[in-house]
C-alpha positions as CSV (number, residue, x, y, z in Angstrom):
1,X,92.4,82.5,121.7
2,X,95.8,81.2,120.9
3,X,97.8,82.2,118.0
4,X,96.7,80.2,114.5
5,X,99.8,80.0,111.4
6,X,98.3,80.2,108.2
7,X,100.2,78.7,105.2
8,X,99.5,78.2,101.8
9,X,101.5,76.6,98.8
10,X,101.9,79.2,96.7
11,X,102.7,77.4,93.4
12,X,99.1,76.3,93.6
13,X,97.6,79.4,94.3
14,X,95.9,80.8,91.4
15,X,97.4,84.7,89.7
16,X,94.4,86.8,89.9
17,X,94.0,90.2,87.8
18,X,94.2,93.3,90.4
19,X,91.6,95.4,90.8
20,X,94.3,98.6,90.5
21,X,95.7,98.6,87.0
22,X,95.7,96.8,83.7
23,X,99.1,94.2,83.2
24,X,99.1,93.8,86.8
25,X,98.0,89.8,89.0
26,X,98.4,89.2,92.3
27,X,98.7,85.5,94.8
28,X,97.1,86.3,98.2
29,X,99.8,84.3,100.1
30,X,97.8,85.3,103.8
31,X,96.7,88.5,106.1
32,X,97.3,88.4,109.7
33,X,96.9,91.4,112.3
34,X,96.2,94.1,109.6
35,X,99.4,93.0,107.1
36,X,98.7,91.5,103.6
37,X,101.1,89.0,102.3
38,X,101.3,88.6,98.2
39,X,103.1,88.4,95.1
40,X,103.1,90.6,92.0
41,X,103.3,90.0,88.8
42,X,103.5,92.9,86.3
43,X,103.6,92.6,82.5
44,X,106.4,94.4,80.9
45,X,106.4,98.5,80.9
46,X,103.4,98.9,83.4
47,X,102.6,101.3,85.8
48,X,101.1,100.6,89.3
49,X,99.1,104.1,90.6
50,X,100.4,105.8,93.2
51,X,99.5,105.3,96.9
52,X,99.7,106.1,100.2
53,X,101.2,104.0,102.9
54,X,98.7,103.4,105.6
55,X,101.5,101.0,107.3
56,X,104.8,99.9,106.1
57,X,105.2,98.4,103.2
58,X,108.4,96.0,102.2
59,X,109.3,94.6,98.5
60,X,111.5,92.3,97.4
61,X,112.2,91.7,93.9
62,X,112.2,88.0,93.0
63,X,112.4,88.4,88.4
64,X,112.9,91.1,86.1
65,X,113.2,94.7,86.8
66,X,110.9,97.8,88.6
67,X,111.7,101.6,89.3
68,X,110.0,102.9,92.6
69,X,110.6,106.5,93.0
70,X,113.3,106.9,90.9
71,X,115.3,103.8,91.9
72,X,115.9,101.0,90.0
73,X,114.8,97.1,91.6
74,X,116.4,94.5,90.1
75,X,116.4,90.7,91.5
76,X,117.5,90.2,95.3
77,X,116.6,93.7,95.7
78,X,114.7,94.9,99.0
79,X,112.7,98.2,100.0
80,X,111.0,99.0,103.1
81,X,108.5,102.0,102.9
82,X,107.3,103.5,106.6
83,X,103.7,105.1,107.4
84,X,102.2,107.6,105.5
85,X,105.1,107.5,102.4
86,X,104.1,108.1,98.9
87,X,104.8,105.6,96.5
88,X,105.0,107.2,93.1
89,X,105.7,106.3,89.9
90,X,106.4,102.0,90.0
91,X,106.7,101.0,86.8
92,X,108.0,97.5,85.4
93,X,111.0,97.3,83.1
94,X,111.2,95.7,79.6
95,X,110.8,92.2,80.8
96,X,108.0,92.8,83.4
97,X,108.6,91.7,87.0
98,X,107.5,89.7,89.8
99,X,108.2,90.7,93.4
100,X,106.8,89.9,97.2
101,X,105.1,92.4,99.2
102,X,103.8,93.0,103.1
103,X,101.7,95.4,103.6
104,X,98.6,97.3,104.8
105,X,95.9,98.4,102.9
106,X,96.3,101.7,101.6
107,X,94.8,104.8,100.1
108,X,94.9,104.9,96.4
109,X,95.5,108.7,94.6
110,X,92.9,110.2,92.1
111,X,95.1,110.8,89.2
């Protein structure tokens, strides 16, 4: 089987509310070989739950403001998470945020 591109416009993509937390919507923008490409958007002040990364994960910050363990991500800001990191404590600033994230699927925390 040869290799397929998958592409999608994402300004017609609809913002759907995650699953995860209250405040927070997500664009599917396309999975391939076990990765997940999307974009978050996260109403002012909230808090995504903490997770484990079953792969890496990378972020970069496109509007607003975020804090990911302790560091603050403002726009044109990148992170890159490897294997089995904790993310803890995300939380969006006053303005909320909106960033672009690859990842795989990962193991969510009981709180």
């Amino acid at each position: 089987m040869d290799p397929q591109f998958e592409t999608i416009d994402s300004k017609s993509a609809p913002w759907q509310p995650s699953e995860m937390a209250v405040g927070v919507e997500v664009k599917s923008l396309g999975s391939v070989e076990g990765r997940i490409m999307e974009l978050y958007r996260l109403a002012p002040d909230t808090s995504y739950p903490d997770h484990i990364h079953q792969g890496p994960e990378f972020v970069y910050m496109l509007e607003g403001e975020a804090t990911q363990n302790g560091q603050r991500l403002g726009p044109g800001w990148a992170s890159a998470a490897g294997t089995g990191t904790l993310d803890k404590d995300f939380r969006s600033g006053g303005e909320g945020c909106t960033f672009l994230t690859v990842y795989s699927p990962s193991r969510y925390l009981d709180r």
